[in-house]
N, CA and C of each residue as an Amber inpcrd file, in Angstrom:
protein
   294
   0.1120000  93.5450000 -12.8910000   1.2120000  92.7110000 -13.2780000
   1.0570000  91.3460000 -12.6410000   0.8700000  90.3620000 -13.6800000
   0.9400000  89.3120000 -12.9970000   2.3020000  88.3430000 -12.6720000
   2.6630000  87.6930000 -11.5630000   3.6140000  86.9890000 -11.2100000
   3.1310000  85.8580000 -11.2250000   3.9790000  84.4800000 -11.5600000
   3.6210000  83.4640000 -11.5900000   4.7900000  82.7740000 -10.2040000
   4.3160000  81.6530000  -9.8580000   5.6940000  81.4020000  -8.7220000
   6.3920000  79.6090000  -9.5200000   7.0410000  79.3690000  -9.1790000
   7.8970000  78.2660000  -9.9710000   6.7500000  76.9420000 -10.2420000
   5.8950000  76.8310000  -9.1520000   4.9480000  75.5390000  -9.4040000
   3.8000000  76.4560000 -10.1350000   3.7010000  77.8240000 -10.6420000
   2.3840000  77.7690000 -11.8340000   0.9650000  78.2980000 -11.1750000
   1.2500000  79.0160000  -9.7100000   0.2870000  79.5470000  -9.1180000
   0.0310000  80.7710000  -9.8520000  -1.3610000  81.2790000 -10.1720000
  -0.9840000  82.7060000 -10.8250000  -1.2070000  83.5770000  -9.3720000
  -1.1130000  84.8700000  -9.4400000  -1.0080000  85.7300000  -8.4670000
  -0.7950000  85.3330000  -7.6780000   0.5040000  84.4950000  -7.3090000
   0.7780000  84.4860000  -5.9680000   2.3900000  85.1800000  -6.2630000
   2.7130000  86.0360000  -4.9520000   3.5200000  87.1330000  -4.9800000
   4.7370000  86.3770000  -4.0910000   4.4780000  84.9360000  -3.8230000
   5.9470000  84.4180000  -3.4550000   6.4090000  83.1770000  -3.9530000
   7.7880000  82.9000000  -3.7110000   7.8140000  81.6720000  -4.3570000
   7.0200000  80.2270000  -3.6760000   7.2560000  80.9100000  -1.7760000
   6.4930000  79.6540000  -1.5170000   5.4580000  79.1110000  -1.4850000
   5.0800000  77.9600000  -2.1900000   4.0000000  77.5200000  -2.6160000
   2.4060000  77.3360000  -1.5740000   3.3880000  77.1450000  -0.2750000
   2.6000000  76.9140000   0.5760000   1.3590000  78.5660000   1.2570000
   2.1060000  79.5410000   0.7410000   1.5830000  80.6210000   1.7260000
   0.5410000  81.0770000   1.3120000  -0.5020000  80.7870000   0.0380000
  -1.2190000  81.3120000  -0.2760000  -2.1760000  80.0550000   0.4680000
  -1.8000000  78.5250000   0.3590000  -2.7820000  78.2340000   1.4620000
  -2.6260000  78.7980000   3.1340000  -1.6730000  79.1340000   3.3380000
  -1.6190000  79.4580000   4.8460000  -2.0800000  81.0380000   5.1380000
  -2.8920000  81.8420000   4.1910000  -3.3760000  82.8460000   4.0980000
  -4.4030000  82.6040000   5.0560000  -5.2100000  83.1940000   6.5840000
  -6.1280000  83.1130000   6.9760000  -7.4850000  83.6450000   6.3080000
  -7.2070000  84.4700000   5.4780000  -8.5070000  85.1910000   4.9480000
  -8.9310000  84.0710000   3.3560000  -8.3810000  83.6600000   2.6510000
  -8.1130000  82.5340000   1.5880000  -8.7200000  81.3840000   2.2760000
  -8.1110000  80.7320000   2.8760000  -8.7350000  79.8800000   3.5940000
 -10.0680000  79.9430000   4.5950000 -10.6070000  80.9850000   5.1780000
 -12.2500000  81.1140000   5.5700000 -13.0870000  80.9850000   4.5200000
 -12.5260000  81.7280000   3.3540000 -13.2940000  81.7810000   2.3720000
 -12.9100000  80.0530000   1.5190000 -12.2920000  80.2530000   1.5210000
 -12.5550000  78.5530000   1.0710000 -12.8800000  77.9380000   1.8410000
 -12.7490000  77.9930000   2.8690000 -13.6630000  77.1780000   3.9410000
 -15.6400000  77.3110000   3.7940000 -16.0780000  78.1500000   3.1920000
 -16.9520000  78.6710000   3.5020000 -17.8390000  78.4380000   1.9090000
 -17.0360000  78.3540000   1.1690000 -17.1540000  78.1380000  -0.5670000
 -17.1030000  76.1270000   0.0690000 -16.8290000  76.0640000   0.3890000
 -16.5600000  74.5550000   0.4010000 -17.9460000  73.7490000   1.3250000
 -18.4470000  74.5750000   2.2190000 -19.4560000  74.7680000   3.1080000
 -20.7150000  74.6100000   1.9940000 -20.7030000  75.9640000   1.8050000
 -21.9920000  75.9080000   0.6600000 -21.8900000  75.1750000  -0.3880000
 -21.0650000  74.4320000  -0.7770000 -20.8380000  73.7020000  -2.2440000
 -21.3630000  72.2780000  -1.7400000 -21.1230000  71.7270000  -0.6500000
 -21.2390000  70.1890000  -0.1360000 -23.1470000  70.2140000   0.9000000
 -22.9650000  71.7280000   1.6110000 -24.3640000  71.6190000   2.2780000
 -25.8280000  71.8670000   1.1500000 -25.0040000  73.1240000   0.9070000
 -25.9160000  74.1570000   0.0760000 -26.8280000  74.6620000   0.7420000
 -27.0590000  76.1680000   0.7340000 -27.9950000  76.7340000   1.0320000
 -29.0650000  76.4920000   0.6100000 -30.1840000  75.8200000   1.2200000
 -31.7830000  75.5590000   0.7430000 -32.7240000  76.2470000   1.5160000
 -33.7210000  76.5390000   1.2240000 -34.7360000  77.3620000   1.2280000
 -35.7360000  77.1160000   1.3700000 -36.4300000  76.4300000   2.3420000
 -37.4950000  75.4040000   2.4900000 -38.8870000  76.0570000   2.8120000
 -39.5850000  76.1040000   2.2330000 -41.3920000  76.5030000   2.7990000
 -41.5480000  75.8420000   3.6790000 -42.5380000  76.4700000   4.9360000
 -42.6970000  75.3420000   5.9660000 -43.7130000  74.5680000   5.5550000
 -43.7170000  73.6850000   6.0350000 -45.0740000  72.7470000   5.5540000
 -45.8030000  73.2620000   6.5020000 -47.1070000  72.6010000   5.1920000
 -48.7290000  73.1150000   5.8260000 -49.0800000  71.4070000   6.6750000
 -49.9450000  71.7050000   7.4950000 -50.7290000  70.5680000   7.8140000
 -51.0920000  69.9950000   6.9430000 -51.5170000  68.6510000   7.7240000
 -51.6550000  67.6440000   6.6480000 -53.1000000  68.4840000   6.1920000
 -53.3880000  68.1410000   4.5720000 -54.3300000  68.3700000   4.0410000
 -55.0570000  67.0030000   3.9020000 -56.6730000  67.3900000   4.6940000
 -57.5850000  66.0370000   3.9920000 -58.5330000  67.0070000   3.0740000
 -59.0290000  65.5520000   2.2530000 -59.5690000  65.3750000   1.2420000
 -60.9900000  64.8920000   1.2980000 -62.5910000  65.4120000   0.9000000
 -63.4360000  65.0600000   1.3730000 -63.8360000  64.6670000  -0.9300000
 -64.1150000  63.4830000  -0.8890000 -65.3210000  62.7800000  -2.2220000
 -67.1060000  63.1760000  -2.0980000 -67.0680000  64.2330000  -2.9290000
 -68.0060000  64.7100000  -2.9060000 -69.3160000  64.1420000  -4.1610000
 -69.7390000  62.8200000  -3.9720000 -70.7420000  62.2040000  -5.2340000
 -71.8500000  62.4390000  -4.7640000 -72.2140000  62.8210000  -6.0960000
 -74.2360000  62.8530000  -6.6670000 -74.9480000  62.7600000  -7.6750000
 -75.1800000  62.2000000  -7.6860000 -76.0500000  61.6170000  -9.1560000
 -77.2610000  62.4120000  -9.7730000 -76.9360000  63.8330000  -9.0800000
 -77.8880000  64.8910000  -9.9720000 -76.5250000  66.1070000 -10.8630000
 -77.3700000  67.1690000 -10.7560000 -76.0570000  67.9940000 -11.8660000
 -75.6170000  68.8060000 -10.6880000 -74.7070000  69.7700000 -11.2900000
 -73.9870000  70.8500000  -9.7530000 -74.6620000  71.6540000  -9.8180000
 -75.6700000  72.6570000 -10.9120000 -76.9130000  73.4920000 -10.4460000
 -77.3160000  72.5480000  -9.3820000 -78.1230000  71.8690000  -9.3880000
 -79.3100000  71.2000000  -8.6200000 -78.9270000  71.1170000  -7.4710000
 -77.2740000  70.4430000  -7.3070000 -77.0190000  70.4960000  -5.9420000
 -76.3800000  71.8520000  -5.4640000 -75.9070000  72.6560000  -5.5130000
 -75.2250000  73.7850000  -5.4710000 -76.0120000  74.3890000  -4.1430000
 -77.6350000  74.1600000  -4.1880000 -78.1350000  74.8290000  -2.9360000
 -77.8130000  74.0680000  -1.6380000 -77.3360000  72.4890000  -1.8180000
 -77.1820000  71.6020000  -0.8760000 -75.8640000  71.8760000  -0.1720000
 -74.7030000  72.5480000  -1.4230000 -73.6130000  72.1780000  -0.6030000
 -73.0660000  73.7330000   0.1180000 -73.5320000  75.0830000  -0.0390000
 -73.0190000  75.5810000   0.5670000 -73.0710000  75.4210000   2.2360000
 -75.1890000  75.0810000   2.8770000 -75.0120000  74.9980000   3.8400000
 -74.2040000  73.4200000   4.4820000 -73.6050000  72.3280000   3.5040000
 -72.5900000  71.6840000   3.9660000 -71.3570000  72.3240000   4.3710000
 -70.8400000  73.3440000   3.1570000 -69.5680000  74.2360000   3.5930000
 -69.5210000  74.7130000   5.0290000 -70.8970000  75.4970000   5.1350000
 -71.6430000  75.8640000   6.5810000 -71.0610000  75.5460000   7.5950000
 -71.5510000  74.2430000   8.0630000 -71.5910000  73.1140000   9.1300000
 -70.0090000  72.9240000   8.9120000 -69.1700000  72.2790000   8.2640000
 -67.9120000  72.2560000   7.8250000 -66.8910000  73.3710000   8.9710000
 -67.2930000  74.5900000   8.2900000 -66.8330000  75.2840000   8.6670000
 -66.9950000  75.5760000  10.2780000 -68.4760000  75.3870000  10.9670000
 -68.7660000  75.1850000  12.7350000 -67.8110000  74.2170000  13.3960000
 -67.5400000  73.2020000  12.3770000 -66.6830000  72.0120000  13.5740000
 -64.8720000  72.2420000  13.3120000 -64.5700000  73.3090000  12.3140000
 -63.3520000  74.0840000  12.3810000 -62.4710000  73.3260000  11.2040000
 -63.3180000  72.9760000   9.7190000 -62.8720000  72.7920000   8.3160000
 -63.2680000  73.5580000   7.4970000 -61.8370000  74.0190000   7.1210000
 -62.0610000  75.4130000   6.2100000 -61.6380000  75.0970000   4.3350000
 -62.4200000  74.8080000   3.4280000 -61.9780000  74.3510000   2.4020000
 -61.1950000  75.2220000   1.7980000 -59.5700000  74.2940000   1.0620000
 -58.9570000  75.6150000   0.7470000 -57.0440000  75.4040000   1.9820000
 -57.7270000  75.3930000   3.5780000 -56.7470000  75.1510000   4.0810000
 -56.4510000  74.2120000   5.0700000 -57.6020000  73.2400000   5.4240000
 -57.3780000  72.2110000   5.9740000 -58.2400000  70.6090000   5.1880000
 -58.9980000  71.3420000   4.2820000 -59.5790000  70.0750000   3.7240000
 -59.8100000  71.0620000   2.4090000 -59.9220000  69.6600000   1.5330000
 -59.8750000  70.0600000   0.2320000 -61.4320000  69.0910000  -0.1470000
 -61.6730000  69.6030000  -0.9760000 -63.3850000  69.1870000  -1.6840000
 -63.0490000  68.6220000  -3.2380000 -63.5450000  67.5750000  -3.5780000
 -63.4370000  66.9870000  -4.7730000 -64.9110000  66.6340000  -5.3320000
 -65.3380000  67.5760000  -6.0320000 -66.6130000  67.1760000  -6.4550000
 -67.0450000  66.4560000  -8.1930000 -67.8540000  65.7660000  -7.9050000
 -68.5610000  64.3950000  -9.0700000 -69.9660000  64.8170000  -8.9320000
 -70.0050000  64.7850000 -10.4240000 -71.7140000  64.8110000 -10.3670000
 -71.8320000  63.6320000 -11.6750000 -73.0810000  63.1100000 -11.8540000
 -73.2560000  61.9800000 -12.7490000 -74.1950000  62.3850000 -13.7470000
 -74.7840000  63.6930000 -13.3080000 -75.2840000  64.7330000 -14.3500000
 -76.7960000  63.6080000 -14.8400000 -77.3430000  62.9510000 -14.0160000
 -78.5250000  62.5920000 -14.0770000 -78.2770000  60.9450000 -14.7210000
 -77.0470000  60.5870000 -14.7270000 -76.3030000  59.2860000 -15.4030000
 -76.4590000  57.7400000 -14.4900000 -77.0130000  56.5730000 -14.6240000
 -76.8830000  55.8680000 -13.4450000 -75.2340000  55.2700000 -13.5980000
């Protein structure tokens, strides 16, 4: 059964207007709806380290070089760069092109 009170509140079970704000449990929760509406809950990934970027040019094809660059990966990897999670590889070939 719903009651209405003279100013047009629905379910409120008195006339005075004021008591449904002076409800402590009404008010946390609107306190708390009002919280998340203005902050908002966000959800952030942590960031990764900075990522570098190594330009990888050669003016032959990527067969040809392919035997050159793993033992680069190699060495890379001895001085503690791991492609993937601290440096990233961008490779160009000119495919025999000047």
């Amino acid at each position: 059964m719903k009651i209405e009170s003279s100013k047009g509140v629905p379910n409120s079970f008195s006339d005075n207007p004021k008591s449904v704000i002076q409800n402590p449990k009404w008010a946390g929760l609107l306190a708390l709806a009002v919280a998340f509406a203005l902050c908002g809950a966000v959800a952030e990934a942590q960031q990764t380290g900075k990522m570098f970027r190594i330009g990888f040019l050669d003016n032959g094809t990527a067969s040809g070089t392919a035997v050159l660059l793993e033992p680069f990966r190699q060495e890379l990897s001895k001085l503690g760069w791991s492609e993937g999670k601290n440096i990233a590889i961008e490779y160009r070939f000119a495919e025999q092109k000047p």
